[in-house]
C-alpha positions in Angstrom: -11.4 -59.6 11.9 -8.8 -56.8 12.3 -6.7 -55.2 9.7 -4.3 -52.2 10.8 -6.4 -51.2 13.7 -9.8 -51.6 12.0 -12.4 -54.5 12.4 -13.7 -55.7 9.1 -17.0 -56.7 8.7 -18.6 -59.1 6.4 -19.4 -57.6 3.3 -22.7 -56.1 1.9 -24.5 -54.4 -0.4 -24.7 -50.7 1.2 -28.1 -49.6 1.4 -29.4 -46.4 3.3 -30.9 -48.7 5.5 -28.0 -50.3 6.8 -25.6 -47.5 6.5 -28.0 -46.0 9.2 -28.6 -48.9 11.1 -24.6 -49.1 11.6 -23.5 -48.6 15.2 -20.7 -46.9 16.3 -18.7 -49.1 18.4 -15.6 -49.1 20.3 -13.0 -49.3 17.4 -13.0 -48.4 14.3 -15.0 -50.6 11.7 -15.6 -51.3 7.8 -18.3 -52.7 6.1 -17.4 -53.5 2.4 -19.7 -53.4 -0.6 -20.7 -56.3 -2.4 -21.5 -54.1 -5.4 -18.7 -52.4 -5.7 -16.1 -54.4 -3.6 -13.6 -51.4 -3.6 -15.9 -49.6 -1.8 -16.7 -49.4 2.2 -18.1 -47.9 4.6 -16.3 -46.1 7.6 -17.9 -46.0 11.1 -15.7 -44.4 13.6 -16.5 -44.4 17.3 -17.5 -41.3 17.3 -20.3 -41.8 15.0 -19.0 -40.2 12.1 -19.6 -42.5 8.8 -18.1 -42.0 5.6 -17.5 -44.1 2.1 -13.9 -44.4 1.3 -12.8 -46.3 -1.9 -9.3 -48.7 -1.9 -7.6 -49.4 -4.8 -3.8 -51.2 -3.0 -4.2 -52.9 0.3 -2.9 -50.1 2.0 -4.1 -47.2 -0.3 -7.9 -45.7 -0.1 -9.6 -42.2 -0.6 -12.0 -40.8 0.8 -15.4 -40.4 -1.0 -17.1 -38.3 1.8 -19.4 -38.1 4.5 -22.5 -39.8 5.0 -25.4 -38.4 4.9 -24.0 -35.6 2.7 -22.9 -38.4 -0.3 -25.2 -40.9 -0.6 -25.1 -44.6 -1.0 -25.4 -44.6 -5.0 -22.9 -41.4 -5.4 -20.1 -42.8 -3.7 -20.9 -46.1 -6.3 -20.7 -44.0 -8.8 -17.6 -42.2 -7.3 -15.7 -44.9 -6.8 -16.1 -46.8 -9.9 -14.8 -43.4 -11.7 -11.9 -43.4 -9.4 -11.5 -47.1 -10.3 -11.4 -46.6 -13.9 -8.7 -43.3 -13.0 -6.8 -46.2 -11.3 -6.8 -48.9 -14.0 -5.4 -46.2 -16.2 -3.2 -44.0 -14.3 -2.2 -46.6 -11.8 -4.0 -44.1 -9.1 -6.7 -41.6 -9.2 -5.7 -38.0 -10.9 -6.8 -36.0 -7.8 -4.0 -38.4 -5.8 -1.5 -38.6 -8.8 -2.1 -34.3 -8.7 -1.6 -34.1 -4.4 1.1 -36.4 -4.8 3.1 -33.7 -7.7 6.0 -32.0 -6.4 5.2 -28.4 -5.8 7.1 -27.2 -8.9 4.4 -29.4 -11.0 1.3 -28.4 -9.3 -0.9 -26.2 -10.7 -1.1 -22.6 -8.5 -2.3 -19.0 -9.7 -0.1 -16.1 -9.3 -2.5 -14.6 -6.8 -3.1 -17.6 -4.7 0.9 -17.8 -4.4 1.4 -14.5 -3.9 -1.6 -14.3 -1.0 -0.7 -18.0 0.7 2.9 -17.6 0.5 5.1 -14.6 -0.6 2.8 -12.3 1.5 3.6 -13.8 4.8 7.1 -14.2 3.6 7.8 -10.6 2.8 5.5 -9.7 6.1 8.3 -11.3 7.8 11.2 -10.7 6.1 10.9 -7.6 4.5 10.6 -3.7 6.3 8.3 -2.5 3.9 6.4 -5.5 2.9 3.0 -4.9 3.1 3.5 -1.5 0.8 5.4 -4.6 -1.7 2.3 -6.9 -1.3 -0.2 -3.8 -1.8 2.0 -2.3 -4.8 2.2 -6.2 -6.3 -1.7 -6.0 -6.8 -2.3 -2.6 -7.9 0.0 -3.1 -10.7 -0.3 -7.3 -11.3 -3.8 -7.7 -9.9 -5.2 -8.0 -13.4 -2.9 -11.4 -13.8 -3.9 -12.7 -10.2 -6.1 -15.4 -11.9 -3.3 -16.5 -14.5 -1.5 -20.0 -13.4 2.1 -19.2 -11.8 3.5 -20.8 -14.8 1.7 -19.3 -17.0 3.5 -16.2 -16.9 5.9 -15.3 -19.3 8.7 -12.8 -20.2 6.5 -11.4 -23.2 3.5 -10.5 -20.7 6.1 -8.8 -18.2 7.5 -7.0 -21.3 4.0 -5.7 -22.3 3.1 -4.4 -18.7 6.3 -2.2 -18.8 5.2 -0.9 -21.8 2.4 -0.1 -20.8 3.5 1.6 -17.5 6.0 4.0 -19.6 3.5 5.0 -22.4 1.1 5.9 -19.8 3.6 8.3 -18.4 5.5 6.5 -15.2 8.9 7.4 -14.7 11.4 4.4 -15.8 12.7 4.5 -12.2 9.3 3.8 -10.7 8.7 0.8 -13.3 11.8 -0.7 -12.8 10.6 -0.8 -9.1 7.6 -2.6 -10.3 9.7 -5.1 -12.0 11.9 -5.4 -9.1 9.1 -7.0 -6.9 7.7 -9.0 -9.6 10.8 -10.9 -10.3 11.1 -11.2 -6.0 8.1 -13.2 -6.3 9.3 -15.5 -8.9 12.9 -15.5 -7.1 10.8 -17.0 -4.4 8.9 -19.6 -5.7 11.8 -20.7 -7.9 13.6 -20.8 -4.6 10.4 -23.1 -2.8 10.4 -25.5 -5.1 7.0 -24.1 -7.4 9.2 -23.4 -10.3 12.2 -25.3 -11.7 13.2 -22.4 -13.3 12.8 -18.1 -13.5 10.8 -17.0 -16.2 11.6 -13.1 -15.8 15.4 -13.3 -15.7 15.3 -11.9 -19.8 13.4 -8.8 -18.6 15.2 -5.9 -19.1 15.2 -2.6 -16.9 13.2 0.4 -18.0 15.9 2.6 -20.1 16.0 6.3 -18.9 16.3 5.6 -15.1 18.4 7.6 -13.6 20.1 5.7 -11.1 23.0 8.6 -10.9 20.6 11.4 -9.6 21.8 13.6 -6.8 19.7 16.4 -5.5 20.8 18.1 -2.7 19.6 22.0 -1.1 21.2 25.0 -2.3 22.2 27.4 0.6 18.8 29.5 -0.1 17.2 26.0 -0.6 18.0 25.0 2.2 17.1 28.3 4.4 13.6 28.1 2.8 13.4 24.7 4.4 14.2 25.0 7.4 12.2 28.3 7.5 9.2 26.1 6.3 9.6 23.9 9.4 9.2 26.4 11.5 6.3 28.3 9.9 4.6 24.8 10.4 5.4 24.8 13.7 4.5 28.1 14.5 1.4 27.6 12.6 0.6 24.6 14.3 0.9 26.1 17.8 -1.2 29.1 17.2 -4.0 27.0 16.0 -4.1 24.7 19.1 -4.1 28.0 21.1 -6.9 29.2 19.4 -8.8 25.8 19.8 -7.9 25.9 23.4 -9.5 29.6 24.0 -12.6 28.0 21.9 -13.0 25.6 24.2 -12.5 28.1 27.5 -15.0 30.4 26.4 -17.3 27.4 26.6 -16.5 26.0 29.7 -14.7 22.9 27.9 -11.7 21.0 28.1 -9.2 21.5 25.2 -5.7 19.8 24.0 -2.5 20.0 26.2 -0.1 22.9 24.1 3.0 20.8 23.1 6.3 21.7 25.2 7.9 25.4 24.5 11.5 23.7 23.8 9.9 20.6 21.7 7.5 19.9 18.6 4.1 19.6 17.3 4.6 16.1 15.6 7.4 13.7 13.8 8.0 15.9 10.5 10.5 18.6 12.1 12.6 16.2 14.1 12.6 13.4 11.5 13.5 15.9 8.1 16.4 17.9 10.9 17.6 14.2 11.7 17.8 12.9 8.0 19.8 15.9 7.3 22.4 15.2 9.9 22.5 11.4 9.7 21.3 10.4 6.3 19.2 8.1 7.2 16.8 6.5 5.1 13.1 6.6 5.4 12.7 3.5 6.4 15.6 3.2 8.7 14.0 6.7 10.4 10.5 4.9 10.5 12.2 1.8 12.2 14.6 3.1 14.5 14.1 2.8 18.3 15.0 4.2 21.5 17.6 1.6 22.2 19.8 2.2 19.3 20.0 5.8 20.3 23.0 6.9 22.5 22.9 10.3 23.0 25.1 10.5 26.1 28.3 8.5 23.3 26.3 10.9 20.7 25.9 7.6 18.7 23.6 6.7 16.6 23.2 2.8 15.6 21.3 1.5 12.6 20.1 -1.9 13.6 20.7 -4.6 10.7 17.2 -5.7 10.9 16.6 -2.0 10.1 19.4 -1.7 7.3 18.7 -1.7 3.8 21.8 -3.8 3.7 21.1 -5.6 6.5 24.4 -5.2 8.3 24.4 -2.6 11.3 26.1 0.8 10.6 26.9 3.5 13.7 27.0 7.1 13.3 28.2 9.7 14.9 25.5 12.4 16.1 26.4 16.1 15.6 25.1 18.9 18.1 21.8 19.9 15.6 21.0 15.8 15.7 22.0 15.9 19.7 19.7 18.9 20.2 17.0 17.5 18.1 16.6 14.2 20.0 17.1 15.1 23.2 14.2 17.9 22.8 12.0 15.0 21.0 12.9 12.3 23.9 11.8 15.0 26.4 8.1 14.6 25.1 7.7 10.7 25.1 8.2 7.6 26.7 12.1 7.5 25.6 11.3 4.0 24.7 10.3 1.7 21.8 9.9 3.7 17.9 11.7 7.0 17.9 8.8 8.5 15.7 5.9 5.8 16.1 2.3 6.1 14.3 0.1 8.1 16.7 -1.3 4.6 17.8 2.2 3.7 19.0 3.1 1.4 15.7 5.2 2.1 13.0 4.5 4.4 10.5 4.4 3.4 7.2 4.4 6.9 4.7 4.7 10.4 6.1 4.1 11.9 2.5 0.9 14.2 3.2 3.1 16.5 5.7 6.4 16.1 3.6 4.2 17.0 0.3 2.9 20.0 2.1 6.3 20.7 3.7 7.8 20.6 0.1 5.3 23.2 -1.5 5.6 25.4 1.6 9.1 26.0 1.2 9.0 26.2 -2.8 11.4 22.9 -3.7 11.2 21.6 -7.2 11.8 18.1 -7.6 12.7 17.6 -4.0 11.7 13.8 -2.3 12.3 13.2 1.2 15.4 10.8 0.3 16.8 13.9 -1.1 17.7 14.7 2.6 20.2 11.9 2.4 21.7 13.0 -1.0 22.2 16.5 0.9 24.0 14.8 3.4 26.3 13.1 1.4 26.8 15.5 -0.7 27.6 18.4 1.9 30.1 15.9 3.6 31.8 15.3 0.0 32.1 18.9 -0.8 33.4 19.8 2.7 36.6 17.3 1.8 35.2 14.0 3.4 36.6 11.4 1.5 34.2 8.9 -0.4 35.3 6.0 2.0 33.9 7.9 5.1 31.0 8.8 3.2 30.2 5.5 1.7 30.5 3.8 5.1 28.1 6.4 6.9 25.3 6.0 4.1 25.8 2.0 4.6 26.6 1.8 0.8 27.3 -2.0 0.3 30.3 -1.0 -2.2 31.9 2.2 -3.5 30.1 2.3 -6.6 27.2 3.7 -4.9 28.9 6.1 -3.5 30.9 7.8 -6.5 27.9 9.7 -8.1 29.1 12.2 -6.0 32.6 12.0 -6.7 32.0 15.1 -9.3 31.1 17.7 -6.0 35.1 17.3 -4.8 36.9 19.3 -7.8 39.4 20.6 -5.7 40.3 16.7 -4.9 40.6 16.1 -8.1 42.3 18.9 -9.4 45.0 18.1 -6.1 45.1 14.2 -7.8 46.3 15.8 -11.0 48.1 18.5 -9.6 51.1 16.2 -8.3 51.6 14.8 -11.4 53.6 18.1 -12.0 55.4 18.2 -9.1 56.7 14.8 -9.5 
């Protein structure tokens, strides 16, 4: 007889014996139980047998393979599945498949490792530092169900963070990707609704801050980039006499008119463009027009993700076209020594920093200086805001306060009026 494809065979009570004795044959075949007539054997042509139990005429699970589960254990299987069915109207394991993903049971880890990892892989620039910064700070929850996780346990982690001494700006960044997680699987379908949204930010952030180099700051900077350079040179010509005195091959000296590595071209290039670190990291070849002195942030690259072009002065002009000069001119503008993208330059900038005596200086302080030398040479907050790719003005106007004489102009006609 055939059913769907399959030929039936007369029933049976399964025994080892005849479960082995079944051949495969052509098509498909079942051979029912007369023990448990829910249950039945599979024999596919390719040999493979395995117990299956049906509850609807066109509704059956598997139990597994033979010889792995026995004759007796799929019994006992199936009449436990049978009772789930008389109950439930299915078994539990299908009732629990068959759950939209907001109602199946998933733990924070395993969501953020099967899907909001290859998401922000994707999606995001820096997403692998997101995924590795989610579990140094969450990996302790990894094993809690999604759901599970509550306002109150976010709350007590930013406690936490502050009384051990972490800046409220660098929590608040912590919170940031936590609630991006639950954004997402609110957004997939694994939530019906976000837990996180009564979270408040970490108070004493200062969102306002603007550091930019003093004249003598800024000396002892650039001074510091070439004492690094210098330094840098010298000890590759020592390691090259080493290796002459001994008959040995040693490293090619770096161009006259060009540099020892990334850090010098990349701080002198932030200074005169603004860029962010990331944008630096990810900006190529192609988006580099040196002959229209243009320079084009690509929206993939953009923290905004719109594209932004600016203008290249004669430092940033010089700087490139001495950098170009040593590479390919193609792909990354300052790839990883293996040819990838970088991902932190903070050893050299941290040693840069101490060299040249800054306090309290990051490397996106580089773009504060730009924006604020451009405000305090009379560039209006407009220009500025659209050069720094600021998605509104608001941004824009903590340096409003380094343009007095703007302001005092403003007021100024109100007397001549």
């Amino acid at each position: 007889m055939l059913l769907r494809g399959w030929v039936v065979k007369l029933s049976k009570k399964l025994s080892p014996a005849i479960v082995e004795g079944a051949k495969p044959e052509p098509d498909p075949y079942r051979i029912w139980d007369a023990q448990v007539p829910s249950l039945f054997l599979r024999v596919q042509p390719s040999g493979i047998k395995s117990f299956n139990v049906q509850w609807t005429r066109s509704t059956s699970k598997s139990l597994g393979k033979w010889p792995g589960v026995t004759v007796e254990a799929a019994r006992t299987k199936a009449r436990a599945l049978l009772v789930e069915t008389d109950q439930h109207g299915a078994p539990l394991a299908v009732i629990e498949a068959n759950k939209p993903a907001e109602e199946k049971p998933i733990t924070l880890g395993d969501f953020i490792g099967e899907h909001f990892a290859p998401w922000a892989l994707a999606h995001q620039k820096a997403g692998q530092a997101t995924v590795d910064a989610l579990k140094a700070c969450f990996g302790e929850l990894y094993d809690r169900e999604l759901r599970s996780l509550s306002a109150f346990d976010v709350e007590r982690f930013k406690s936490k963070r502050l009384k051990a001494g972490r800046k409220p700006a660098t929590v608040n960044r912590d919170l940031d990707r936590i609630r991006s997680v639950y954004s997402r699987a609110v957004e997939w379908g694994f939530l019906a609704a976000h837990p996180l949204k009564t979270v408040k930010r970490a108070k004493g952030a200062d969102d306002s801050r603007v550091r930019y180099l003093s004249d003598d700051e800024g000396k002892r900077l650039r001074d510091a980039l070439q004492e690094r350079e210098d330094a840098r040179r010298a000890s590759r010509e020592r390691h090259n006499e080493w290796h002459k005195a001994r008959g040995s091959a040693g490293h090619p000296q770096w161009p006259a008119n060009g540099f020892t590595d990334h850090l010098a071209p990349m701080a002198l290039v932030a200074l005169n463009t603004g860029l962010r670190r990331g944008e630096l990291l990810g900006l190529t070849w192609e988006n580099v027009n040196l002959g229209a002195k243009l320079l084009t942030v690509a929206a993939g690259t953009a923290k905004s993700r719109k594209a932004r072009h600016i203008p290249l002065n004669a430092e940033a002009i010089d700087v490139l076209t001495r950098w170009k000069a040593q590479g390919s001119g193609e792909g990354l503008v300052f790839p990883a020594p293996g040819g990838g993208r970088m991902t932190h330059i903070n050893t050299s900038w941290e040693g840069l920093v101490d060299d040249a005596k800054l306090v309290d200086f990051r490397f996106h302080d580089l773009r504060h200086d730009f924006a604020s030398k451009l405000v305090m040479a009379g560039v209006d907050l407009n220009t500025v805001r659209e050069l720094l790719g600021h998605a509104d003005l608001k941004m824009t106007l903590r340096y409003a306060h380094l343009a007095p004489d703007r302001l005092a102009a403003a007021v100024e006609k109100l007397g001549a009026a």
